[in-house]
C-alpha positions as a Markdown table, in Angstrom:
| # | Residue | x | y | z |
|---|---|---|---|---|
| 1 | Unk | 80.0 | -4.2 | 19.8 |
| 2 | Unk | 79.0 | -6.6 | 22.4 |
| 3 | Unk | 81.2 | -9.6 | 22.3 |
| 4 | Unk | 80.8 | -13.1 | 24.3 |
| 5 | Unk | 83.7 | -15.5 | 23.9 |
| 6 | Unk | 83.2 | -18.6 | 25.6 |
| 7 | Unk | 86.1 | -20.7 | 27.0 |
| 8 | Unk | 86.4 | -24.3 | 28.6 |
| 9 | Unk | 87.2 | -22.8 | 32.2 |
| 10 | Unk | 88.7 | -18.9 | 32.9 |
| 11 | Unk | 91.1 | -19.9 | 35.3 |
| 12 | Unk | 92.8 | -22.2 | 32.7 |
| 13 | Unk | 93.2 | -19.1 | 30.1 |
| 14 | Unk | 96.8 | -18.5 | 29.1 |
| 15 | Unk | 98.2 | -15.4 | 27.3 |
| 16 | Unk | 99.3 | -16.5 | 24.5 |
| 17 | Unk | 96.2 | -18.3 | 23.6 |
| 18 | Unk | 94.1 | -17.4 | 20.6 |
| 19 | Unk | 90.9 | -16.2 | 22.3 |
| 20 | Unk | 92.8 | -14.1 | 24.5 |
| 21 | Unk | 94.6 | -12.2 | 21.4 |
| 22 | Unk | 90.7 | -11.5 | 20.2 |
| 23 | Unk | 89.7 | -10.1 | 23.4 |
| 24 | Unk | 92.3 | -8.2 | 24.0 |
| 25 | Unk | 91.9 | -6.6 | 20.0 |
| 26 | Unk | 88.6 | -6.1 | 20.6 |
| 27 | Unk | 88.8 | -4.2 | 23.8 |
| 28 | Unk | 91.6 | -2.4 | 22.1 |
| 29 | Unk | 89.2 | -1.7 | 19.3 |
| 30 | Unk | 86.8 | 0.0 | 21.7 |
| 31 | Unk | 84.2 | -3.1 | 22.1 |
| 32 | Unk | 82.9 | -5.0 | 25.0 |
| 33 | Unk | 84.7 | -8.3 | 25.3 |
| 34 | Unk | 82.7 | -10.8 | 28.2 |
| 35 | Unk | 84.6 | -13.9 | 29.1 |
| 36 | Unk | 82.4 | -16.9 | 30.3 |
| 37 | Unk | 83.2 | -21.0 | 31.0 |
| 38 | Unk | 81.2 | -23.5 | 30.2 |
| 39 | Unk | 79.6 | -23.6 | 33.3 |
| 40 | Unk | 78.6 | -20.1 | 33.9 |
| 41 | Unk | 75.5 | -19.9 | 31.5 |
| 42 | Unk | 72.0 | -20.3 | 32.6 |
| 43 | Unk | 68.4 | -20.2 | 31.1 |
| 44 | Unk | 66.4 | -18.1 | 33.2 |
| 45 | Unk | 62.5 | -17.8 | 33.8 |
| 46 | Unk | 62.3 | -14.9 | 31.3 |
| 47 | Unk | 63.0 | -17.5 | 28.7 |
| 48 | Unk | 66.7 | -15.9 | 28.0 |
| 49 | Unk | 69.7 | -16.9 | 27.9 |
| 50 | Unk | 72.3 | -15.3 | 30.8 |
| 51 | Unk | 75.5 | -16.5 | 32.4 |
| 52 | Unk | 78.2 | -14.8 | 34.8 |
| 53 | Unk | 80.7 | -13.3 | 33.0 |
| 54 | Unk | 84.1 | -11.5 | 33.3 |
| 55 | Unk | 85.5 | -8.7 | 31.6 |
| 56 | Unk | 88.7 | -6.6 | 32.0 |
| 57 | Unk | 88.8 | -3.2 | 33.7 |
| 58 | Unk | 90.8 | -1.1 | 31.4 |
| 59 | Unk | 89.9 | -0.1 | 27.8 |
| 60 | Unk | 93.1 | -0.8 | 26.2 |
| 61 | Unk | 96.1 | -3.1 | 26.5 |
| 62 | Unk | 99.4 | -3.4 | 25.5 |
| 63 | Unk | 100.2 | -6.4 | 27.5 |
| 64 | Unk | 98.2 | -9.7 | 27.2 |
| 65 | Unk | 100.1 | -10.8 | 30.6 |
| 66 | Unk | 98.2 | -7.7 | 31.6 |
| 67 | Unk | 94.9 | -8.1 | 30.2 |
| 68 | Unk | 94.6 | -11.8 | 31.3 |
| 69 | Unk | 95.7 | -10.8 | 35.2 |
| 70 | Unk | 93.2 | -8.4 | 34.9 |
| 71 | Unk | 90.4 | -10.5 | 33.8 |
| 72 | Unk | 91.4 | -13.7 | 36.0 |
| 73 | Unk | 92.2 | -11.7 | 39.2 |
| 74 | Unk | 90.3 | -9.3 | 41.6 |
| 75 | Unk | 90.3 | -6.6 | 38.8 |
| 76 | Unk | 87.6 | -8.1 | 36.9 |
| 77 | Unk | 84.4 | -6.6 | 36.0 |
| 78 | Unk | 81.8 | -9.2 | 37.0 |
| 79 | Unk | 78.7 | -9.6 | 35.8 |
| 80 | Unk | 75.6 | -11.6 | 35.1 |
| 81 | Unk | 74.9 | -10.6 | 31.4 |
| 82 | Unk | 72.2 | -11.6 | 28.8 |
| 83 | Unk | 73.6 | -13.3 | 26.4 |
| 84 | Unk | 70.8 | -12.6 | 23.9 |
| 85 | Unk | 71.2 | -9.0 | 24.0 |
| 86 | Unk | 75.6 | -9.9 | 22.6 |
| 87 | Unk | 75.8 | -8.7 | 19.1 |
| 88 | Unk | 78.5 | -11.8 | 18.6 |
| 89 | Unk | 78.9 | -14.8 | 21.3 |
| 90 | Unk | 81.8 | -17.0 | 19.9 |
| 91 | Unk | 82.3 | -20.6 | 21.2 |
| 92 | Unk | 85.7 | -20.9 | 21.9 |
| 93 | Unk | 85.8 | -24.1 | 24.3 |
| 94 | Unk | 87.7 | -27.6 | 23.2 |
| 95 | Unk | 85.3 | -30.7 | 24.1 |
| 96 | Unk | 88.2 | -33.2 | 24.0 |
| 97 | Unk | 89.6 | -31.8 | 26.8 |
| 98 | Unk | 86.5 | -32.1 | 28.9 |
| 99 | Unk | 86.3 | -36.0 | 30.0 |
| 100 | Unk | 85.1 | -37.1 | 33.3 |
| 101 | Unk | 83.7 | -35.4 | 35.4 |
| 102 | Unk | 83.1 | -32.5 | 33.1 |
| 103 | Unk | 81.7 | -34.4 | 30.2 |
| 104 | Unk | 78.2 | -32.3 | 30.8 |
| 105 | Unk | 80.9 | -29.6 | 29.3 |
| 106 | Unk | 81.3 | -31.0 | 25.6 |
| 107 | Unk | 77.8 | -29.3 | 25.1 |
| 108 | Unk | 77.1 | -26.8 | 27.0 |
| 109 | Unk | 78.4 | -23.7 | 24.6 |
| 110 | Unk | 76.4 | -25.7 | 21.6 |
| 111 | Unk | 73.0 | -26.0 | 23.5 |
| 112 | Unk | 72.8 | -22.2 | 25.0 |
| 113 | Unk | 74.3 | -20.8 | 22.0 |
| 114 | Unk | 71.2 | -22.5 | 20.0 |
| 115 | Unk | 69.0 | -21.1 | 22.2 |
| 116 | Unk | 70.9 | -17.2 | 21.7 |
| 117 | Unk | 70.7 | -16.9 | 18.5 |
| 118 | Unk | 66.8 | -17.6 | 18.3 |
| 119 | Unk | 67.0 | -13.8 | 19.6 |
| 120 | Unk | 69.3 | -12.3 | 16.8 |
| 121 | Unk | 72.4 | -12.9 | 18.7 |
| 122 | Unk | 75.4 | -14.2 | 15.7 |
| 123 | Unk | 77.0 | -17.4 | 17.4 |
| 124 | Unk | 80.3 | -18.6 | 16.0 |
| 125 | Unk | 81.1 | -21.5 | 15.1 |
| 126 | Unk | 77.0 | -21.7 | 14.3 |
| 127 | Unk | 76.1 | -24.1 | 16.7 |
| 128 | Unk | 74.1 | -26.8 | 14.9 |
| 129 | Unk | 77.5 | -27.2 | 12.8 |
| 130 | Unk | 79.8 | -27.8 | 15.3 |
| 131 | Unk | 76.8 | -30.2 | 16.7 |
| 132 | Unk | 78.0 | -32.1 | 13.4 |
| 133 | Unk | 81.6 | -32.1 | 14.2 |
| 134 | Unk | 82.1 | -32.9 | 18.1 |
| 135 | Unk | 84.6 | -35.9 | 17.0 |
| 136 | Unk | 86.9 | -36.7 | 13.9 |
| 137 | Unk | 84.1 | -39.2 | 12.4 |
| 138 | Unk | 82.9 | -34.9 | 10.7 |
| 139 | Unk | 86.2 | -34.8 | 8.7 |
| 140 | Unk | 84.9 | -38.3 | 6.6 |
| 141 | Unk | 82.1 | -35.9 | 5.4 |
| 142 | Unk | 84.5 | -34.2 | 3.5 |
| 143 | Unk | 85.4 | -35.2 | -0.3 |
| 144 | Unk | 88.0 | -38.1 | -0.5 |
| 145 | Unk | 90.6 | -36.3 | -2.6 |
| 146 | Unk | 91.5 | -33.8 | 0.4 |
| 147 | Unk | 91.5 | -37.1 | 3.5 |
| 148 | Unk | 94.2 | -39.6 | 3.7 |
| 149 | Unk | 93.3 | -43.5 | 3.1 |
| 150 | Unk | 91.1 | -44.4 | 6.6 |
| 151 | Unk | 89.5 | -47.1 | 7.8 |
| 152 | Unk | 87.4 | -46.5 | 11.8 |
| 153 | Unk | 86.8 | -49.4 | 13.4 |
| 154 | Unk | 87.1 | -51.1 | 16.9 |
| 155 | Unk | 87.4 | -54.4 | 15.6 |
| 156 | Unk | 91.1 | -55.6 | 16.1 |
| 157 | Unk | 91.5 | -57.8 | 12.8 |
| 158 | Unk | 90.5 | -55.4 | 10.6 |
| 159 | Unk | 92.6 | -52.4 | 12.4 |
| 160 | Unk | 95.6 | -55.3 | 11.4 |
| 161 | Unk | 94.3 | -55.7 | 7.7 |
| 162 | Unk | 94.2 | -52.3 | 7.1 |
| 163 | Unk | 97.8 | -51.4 | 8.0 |
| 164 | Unk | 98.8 | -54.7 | 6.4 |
| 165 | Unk | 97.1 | -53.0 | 3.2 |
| 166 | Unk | 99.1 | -50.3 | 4.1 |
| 167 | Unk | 102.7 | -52.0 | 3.8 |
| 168 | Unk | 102.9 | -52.2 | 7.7 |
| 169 | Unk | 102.9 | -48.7 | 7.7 |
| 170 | Unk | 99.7 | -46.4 | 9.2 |
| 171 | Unk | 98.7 | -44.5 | 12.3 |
| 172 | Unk | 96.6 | -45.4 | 14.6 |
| 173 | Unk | 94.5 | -42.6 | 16.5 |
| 174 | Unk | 91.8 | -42.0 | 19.0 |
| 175 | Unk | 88.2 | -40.6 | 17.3 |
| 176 | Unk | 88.1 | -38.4 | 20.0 |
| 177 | Unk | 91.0 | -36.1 | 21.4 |
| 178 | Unk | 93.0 | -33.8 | 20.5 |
| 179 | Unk | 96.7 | -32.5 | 20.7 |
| 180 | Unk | 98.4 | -36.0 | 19.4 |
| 181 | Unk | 97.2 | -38.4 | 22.6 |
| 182 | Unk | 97.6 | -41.8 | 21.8 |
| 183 | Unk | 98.9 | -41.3 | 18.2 |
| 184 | Unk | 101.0 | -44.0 | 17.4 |
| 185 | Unk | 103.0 | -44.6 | 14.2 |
| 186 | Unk | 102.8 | -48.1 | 12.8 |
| 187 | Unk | 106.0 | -49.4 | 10.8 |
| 188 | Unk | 106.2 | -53.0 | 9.5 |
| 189 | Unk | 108.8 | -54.1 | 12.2 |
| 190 | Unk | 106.1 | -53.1 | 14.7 |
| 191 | Unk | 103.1 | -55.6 | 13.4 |
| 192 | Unk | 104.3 | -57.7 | 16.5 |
| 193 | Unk | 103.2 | -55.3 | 18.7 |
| 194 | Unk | 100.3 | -53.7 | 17.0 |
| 195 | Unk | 97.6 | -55.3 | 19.5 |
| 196 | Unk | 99.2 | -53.0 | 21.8 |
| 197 | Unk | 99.0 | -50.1 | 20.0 |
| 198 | Unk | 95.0 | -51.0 | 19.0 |
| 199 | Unk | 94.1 | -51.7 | 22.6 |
| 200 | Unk | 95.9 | -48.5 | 24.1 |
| 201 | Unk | 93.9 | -46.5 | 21.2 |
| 202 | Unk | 90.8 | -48.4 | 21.8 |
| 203 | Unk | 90.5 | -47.4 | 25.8 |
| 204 | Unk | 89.0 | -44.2 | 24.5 |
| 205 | Unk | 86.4 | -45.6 | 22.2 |
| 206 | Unk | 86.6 | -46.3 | 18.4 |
| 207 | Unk | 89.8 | -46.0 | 16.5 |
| 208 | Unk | 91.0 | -44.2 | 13.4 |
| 209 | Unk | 93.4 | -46.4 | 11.1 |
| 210 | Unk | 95.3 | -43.6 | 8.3 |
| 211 | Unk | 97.3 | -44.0 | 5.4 |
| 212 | Unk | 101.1 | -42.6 | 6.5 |
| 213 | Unk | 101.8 | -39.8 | 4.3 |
| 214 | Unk | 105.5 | -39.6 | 3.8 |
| 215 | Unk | 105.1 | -36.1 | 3.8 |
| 216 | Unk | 104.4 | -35.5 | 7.3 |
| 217 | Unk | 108.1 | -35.9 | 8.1 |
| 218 | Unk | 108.5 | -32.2 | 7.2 |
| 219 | Unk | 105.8 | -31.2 | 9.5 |
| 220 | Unk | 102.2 | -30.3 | 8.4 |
| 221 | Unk | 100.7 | -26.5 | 8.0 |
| 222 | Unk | 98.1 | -24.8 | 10.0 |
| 223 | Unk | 96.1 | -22.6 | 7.5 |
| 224 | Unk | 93.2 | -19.9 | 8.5 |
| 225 | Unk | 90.2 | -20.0 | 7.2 |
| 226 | Unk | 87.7 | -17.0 | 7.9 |
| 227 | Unk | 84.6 | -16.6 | 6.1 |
| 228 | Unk | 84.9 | -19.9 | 4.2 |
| 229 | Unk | 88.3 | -18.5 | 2.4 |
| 230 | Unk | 92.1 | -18.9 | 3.0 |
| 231 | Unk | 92.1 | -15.8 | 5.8 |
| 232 | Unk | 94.3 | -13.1 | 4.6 |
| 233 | Unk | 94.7 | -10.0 | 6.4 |
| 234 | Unk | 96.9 | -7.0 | 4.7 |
| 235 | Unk | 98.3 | -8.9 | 2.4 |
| 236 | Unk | 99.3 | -12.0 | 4.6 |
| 237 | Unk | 98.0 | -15.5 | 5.2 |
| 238 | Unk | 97.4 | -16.4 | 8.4 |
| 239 | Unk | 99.5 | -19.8 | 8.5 |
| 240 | Unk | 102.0 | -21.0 | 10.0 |
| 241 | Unk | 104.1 | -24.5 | 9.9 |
| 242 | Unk | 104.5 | -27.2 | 12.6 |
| 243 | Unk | 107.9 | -29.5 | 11.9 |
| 244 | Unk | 108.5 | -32.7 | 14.5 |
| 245 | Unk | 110.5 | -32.9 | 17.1 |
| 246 | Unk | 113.3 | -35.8 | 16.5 |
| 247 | Unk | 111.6 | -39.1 | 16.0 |
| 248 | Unk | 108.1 | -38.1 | 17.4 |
| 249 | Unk | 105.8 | -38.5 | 14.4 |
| 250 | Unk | 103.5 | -36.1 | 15.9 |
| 251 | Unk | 104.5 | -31.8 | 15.1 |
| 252 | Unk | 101.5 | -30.4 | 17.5 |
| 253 | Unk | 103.0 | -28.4 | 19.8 |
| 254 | Unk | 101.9 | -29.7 | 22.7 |
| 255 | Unk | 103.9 | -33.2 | 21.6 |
| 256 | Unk | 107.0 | -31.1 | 21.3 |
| 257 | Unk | 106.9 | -29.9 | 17.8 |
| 258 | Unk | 108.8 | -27.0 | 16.4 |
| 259 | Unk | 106.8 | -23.8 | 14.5 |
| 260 | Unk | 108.6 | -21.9 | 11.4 |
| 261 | Unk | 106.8 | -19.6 | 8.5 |
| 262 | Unk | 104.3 | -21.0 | 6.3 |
| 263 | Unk | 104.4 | -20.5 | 2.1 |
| 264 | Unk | 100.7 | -21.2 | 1.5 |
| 265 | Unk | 100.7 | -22.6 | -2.3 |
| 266 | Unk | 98.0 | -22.9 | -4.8 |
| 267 | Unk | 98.1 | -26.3 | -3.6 |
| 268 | Unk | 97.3 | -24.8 | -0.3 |
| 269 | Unk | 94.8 | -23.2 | -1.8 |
| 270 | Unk | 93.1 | -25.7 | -3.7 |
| 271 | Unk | 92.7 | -28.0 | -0.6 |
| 272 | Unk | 90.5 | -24.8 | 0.9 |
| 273 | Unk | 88.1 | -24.5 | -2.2 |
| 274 | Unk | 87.4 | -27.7 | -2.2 |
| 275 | Unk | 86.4 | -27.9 | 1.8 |
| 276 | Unk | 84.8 | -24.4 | 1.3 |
| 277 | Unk | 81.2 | -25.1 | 0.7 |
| 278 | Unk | 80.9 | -27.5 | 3.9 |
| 279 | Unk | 82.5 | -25.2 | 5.9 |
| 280 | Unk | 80.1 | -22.2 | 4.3 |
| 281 | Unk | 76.9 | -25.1 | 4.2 |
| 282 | Unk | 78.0 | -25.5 | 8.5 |
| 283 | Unk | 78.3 | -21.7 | 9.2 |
| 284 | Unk | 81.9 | -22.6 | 10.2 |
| 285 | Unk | 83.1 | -18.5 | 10.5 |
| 286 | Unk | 86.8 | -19.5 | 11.6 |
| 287 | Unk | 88.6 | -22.5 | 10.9 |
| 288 | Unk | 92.1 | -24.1 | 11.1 |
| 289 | Unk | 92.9 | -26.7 | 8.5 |
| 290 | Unk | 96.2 | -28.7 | 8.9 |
| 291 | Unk | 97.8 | -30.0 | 5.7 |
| 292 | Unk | 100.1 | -32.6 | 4.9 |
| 293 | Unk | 101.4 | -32.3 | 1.7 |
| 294 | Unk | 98.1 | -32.2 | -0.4 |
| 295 | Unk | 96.0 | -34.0 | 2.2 |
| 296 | Unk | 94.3 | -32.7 | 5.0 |
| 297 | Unk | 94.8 | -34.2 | 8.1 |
| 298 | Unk | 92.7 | -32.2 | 10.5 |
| 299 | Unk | 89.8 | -29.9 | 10.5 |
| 300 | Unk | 89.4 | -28.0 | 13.8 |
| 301 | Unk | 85.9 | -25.6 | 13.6 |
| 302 | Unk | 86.0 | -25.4 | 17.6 |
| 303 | Unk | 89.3 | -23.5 | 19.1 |
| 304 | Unk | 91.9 | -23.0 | 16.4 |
| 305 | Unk | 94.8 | -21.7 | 17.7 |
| 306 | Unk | 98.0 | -20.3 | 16.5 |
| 307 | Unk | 96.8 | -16.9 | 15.2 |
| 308 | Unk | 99.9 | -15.4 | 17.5 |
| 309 | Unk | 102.5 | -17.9 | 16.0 |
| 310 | Unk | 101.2 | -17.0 | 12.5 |
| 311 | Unk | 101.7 | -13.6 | 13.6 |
| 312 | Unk | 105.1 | -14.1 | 14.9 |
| 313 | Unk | 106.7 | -15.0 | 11.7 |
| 314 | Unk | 103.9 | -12.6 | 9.0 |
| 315 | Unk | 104.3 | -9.5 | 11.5 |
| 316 | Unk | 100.6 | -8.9 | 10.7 |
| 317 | Unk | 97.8 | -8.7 | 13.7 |
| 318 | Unk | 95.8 | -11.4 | 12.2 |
| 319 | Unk | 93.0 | -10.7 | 15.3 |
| 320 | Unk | 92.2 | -7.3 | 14.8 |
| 321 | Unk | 91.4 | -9.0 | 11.2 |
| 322 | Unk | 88.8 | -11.4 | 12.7 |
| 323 | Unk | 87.8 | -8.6 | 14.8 |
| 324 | Unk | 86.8 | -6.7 | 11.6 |
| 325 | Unk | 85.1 | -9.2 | 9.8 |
| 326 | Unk | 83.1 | -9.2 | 13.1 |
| 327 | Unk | 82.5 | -5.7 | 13.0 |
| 328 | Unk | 81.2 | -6.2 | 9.1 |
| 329 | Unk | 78.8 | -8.9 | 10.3 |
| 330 | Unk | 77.2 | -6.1 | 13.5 |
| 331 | Unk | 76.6 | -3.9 | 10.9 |
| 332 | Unk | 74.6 | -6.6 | 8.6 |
| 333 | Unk | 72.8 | -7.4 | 11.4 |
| 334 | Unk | 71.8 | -3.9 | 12.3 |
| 335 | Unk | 70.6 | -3.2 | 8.7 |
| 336 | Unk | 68.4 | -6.0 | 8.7 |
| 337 | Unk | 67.0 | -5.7 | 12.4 |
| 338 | Unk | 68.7 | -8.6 | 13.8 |
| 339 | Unk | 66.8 | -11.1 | 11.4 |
| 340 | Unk | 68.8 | -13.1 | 9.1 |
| 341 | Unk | 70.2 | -16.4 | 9.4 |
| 342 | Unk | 73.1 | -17.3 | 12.1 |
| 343 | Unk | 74.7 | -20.2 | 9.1 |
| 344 | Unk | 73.9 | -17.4 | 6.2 |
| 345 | Unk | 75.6 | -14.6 | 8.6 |
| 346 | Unk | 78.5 | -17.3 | 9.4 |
| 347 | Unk | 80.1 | -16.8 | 6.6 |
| 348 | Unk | 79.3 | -13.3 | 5.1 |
């Protein structure tokens, strides 16, 4: 195979990131893996879609240190591919990160990756759904019995009315960003101070109000999802859990949280059914859901990562998994001459 995997920025890679474990696998596999940024694609005067891209030198790896020095430094193959002639171009770029000056960025792997897969090229997440889902407001469109109590407003009173509603007790949240920026925990001795909390939220457009679930004191759980199903891969889920860091509310990692194993229950498992046929109806191929007891808290369809913690504590190599299920989908694709449906092919 001919794999694309498109990233915010190269340089900014790490090893231990999730896109870099795929790469790596599917080198190791014996494919083509080309590494491109969001701002190394072009549409040229042959009406296709191209962009300059990187790929490491050697055909396997045992080292992901190694790997990435090889695909960030001098070692590099570099070329400028067509990206319509990719059997599989997965976006795997975070738009909250890119603010500023880069805000041309949010888009960029959505719009060429439309204009790919006119040509037969499979494009995961499908484009058009993570079009749907570039903030938090895509996570309402799923059924009420898997979302926490939420009110999204800018509109300071009812922000207050809400968490009075609430007991004095809610969190207050950006509807854009990512990795628990501006996530503050409301508690009834702090309705003094809540216009602060509101207005430092606010700065970065609407905000999300959300019922406090007592639960997420122990942490919340990131589950896999491949192929609109809990992903399992010999045996093993591919999950993992998240537990707080003293008094910080907040268990991403980045905010100082703590990862353990997961025990994915039919609970667990129910919460994915029921968000199943959106996902499947968005061609979202791979997903990470984060629970909170029996709520979800988060869908991310753009750059789940984690697969290395999950398989840390499982002692499975969950990407050689994904890369498999990509492997299935080539092969569909060949049978049928490259003409069947990137959302239908998302989630075969």
């Amino acid at each position: 195979m001919r794999l694309g995997f498109m990233v915010n920025d190269i340089k900014t890679e790490q090893a231990g990131y999730t896109t870099t474990r795929l790469a790596a696998s599917a080198i190791n596999m014996g494919h083509e893996a080309w590494v491109m940024g969001a701002g190394d694609f072009y549409y040229d005067t042959d009406e296709k879609i191209h962009a300059a891209a990187r790929s490491a030198p050697q055909t396997t790896y045992k080292s992901l240190d190694v790997y990435l020095a090889h695909l960030q430094g001098p070692k590099a193959k570099m070329e400028n591919i067509t990206v319509d002639d990719l059997d599989v171009l997965m976006l795997r770029s975070d738009p909250s990160t890119e603010t500023g000056d880069r805000s041309w960025a949010q888009t960029a792997g959505i719009n060429f990756g439309r204009v790919a897969m006119r040509h037969g090229v499979i494009v995961l997440n499908d484009p058009n759904g993570l079009g749907k889902a570039l903030n938090k407001m895509y996570f309402q469109l799923f059924p009420e019995e898997v979302r926490p109590r939420t009110l999204i407003s800018r509109d300071r009173d009812a922000l207050k009315r809400f968490a009075k509603q609430e007991g004095g007790r809610c969190v207050l949240k950006p509807l854009q960003g990512s990795g628990g920026t501006n996530v503050f925990l409301v508690r009834p001795d702090d309705m003094a101070n809540i216009n602060q909390m509101i207005d430092a939220v606010s700065r970065d457009g609407y905000v999300i109000a959300q019922e406090y679930l007592p639960a997420a004191a122990d942490g919340d759980m990131r589950l896999f999802v491949m192929n609109g199903r809990p992903f399992r891969y010999r045996g093993k889920y591919a999950a993992f859990r998240r537990v707080r860091s003293g008094e910080d509310m907040r268990s991403n990692i980045h905010a100082g949280g703590k990862k353990q194993a997961a025990q994915v229950t039919d609970a667990h498992l129910k919460l994915a059914e029921i968000v199943r046929p959106k996902l499947v109806q968005d061609g979202m191929f791979f997903v990470g859901l984060d629970i909170v007891g029996d709520k979800l808290m988060e869908i991310n369809v753009f750059s789940p990562g984690g697969l290395g913690s999950a398989r840390t504590f499982e002692k499975v190599n969950f990407a050689r998994g994904v890369i498999e299920a990509l492997e299935r989908k080539v092969d569909y694709m060949k049978y049928y001459r490259r003409n069947f449906n990137n959302v239908e092919m998302a989630t075969l």
